[in-house]
C-alpha positions in Angstrom: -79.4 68.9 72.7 -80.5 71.5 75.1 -82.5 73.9 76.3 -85.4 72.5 75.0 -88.7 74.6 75.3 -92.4 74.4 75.1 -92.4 76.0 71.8 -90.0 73.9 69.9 -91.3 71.9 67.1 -90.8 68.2 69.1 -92.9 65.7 70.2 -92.8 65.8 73.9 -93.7 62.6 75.3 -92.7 60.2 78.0 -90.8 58.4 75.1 -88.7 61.0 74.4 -87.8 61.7 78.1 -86.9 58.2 78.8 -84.7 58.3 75.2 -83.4 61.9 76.6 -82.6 59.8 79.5 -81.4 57.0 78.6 -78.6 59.5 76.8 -77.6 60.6 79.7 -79.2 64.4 78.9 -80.8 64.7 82.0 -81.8 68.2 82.3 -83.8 68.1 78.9 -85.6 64.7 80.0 -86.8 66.9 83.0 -87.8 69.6 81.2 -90.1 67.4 78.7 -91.5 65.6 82.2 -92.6 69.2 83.6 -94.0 70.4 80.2 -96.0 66.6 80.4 -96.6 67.3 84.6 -97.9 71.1 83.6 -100.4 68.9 80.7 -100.9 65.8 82.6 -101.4 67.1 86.1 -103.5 63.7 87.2 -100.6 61.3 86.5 -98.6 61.2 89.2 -96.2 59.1 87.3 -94.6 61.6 86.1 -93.8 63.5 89.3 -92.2 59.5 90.2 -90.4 59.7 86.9 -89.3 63.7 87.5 -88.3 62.2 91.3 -86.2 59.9 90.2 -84.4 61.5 87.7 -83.6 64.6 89.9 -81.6 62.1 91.8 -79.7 60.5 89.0 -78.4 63.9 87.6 -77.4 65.0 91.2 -75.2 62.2 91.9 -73.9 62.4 88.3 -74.8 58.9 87.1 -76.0 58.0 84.3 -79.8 55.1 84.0 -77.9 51.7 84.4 -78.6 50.2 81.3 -81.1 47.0 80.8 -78.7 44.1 80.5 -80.0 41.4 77.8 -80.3 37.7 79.6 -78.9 34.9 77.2 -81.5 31.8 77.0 
């Protein structure tokens, strides 16, 4: 991906952040959570998310992944 803007035809949710994410594309998981921040103003959850990613692409790591537990 990349680049992605307010205009293009994609659903721009905290799902597709966190998949954005979770791909290790961090600069266009950021720019979906400040198009959702400029939207969503009153969740503050998203500044936490937007916080938190800003860290992960500056040390250059990727969102350890969730590990499965065997029963």
């Amino acid at each position: 991906m990349g680049n992605i803007k307010a205009g293009d035809d994609m659903f721009f949710t905290i799902t597709m952040a966190e998949v954005l994410e979770d791909q290790g594309h961090y600069e266009d998981a950021l720019m979906i959570y400040k198009i959702l921040i400029d939207t969503t103003p009153w969740d503050q959850s998203l500044n936490l998310r937007m916080d938190k990613l800003k860290s992960l692409a500056e040390r250059g790591k990727r969102r350890p992944q969730k590990q499965d537990t065997v029963a």
